[in-house]
N, C-alpha and C positions, 0 to 999 in steps of 0.2 A: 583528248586525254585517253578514250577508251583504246585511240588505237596505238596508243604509245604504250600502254598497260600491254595490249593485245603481241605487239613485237615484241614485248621483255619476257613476257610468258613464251615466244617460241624459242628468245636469246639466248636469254639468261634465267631459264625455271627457276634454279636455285633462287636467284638475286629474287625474281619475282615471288616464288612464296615466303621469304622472310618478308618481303614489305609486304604483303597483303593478310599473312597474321599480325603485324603490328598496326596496319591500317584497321582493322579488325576489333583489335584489342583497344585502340585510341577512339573507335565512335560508339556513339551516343547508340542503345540497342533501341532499333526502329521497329523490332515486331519483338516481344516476350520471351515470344514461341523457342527464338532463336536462341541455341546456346554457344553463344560468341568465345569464350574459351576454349571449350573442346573443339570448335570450329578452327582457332585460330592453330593450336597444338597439331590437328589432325594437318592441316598446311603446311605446317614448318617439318610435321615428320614427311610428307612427301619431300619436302626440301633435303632433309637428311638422308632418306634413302636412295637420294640422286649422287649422294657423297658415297654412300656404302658401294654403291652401283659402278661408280666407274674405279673405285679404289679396288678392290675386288679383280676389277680387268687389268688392270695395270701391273696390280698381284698376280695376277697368272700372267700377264705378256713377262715376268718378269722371270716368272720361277722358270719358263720355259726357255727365255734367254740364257740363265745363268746353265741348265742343264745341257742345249744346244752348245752353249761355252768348255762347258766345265768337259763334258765326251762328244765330242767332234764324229767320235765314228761308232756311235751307238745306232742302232738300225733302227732305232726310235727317231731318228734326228728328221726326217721328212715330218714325221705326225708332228715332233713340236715345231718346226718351224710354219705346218700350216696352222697348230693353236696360236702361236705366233702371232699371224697375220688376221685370224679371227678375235680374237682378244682387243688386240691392237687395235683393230679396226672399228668395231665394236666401240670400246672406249671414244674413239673419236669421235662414232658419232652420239655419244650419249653426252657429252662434255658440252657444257655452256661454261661461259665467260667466271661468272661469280661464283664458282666451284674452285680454281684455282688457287686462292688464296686457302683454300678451307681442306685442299688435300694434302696430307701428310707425306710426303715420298720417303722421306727417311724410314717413316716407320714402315710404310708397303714396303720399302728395300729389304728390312730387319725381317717380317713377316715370311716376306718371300726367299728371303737367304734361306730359312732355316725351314723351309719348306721344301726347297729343291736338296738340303742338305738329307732330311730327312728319308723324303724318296731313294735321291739315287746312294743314299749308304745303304738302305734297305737292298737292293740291288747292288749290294758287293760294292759300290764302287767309293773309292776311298779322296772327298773333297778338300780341294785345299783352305786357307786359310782365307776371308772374300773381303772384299772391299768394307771399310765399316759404313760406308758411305754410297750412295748408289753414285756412280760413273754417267748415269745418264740423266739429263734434266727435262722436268715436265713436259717444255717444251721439245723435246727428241723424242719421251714416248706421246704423243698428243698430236705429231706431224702427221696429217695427211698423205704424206708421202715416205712415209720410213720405213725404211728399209733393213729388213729385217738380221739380212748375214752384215750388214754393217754394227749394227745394233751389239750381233753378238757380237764381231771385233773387236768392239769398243770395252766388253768388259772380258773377251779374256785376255786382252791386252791389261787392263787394271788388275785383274787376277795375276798375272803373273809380273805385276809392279808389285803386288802384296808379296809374291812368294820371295823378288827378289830383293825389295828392299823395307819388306815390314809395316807398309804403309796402308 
């Protein structure tokens, strides 16, 4: 059992400290001393900060695709395509199995829309209308192998689905 507990904590962090604050919370307190709630609480927030952690990466792999997208020939375009590939990468390898179900992408999309929005209007530059939806799924940012000038294709090709048919 210990080493099957020991692989879930390298797999699946997440998955691993939700069950071991409820294993936690479910036994019998074997020394006083121990205070099993804030114990269990402080676990599950490691768990949660594992969510903020790679949400966060994905929010910037994103905000930087959509600006990579959005100006093509901004002199900026080398530095975010290597945040890019650092973000991205990053993310992937911070990401365990039972985190998936528990990240929001629509919302990082929303997030990071109006982050890249904010920027590059700040900087003159005048953004279209975005996807309300992100173009790309967990699995496409979360690939080991992705590719990043594909990545952005992918959504200013949806960017200019939104301009030209409202969608």
């Amino acid at each position: 059992m210990l080493t099957k507990q020991a692989s879930k904590h390298d797999t699946d962090f997440y998955g691993w400290t939700q069950e071991q604050a409820s294993i936690l919370r479910a036994a019998s307190p074997v020394d006083a001393r121990l205070d099993i709630d804030n114990l269990a609480e402080e676990i599950e927030d490691m768990g949660r900060a594992e969510i903020l952690a790679i949400s966060s990466l994905l929010r910037q792999t994103l905000i930087h695709l959509l600006k990579s997208a959005i100006e093509p020939e901004s002199q900026a375009l080398t530095h975010w395509l290597e945040e890019i590939i650092t973000f991205q990468g990053d993310a992937v390898l911070a990401f365990s199995p039972g985190l998936k179900q528990r990240l929001d992408l629509e919302k990082i999309w929303r997030v990071a829309c109006n982050g890249a929005t904010r920027t590059l209007e700040n900087r003159g530059v005048v953004v279209p209308q975005l996807p309300s939806a992100c173009p790309l799924s967990l699995d496409d940012l979360l690939d080991p192998a992705f590719d990043p000038g594909a990545a952005t294709q992918v959504l200013s090709a949806a960017i200019q689905s939104v301009a030209k048919h409202g969608i």
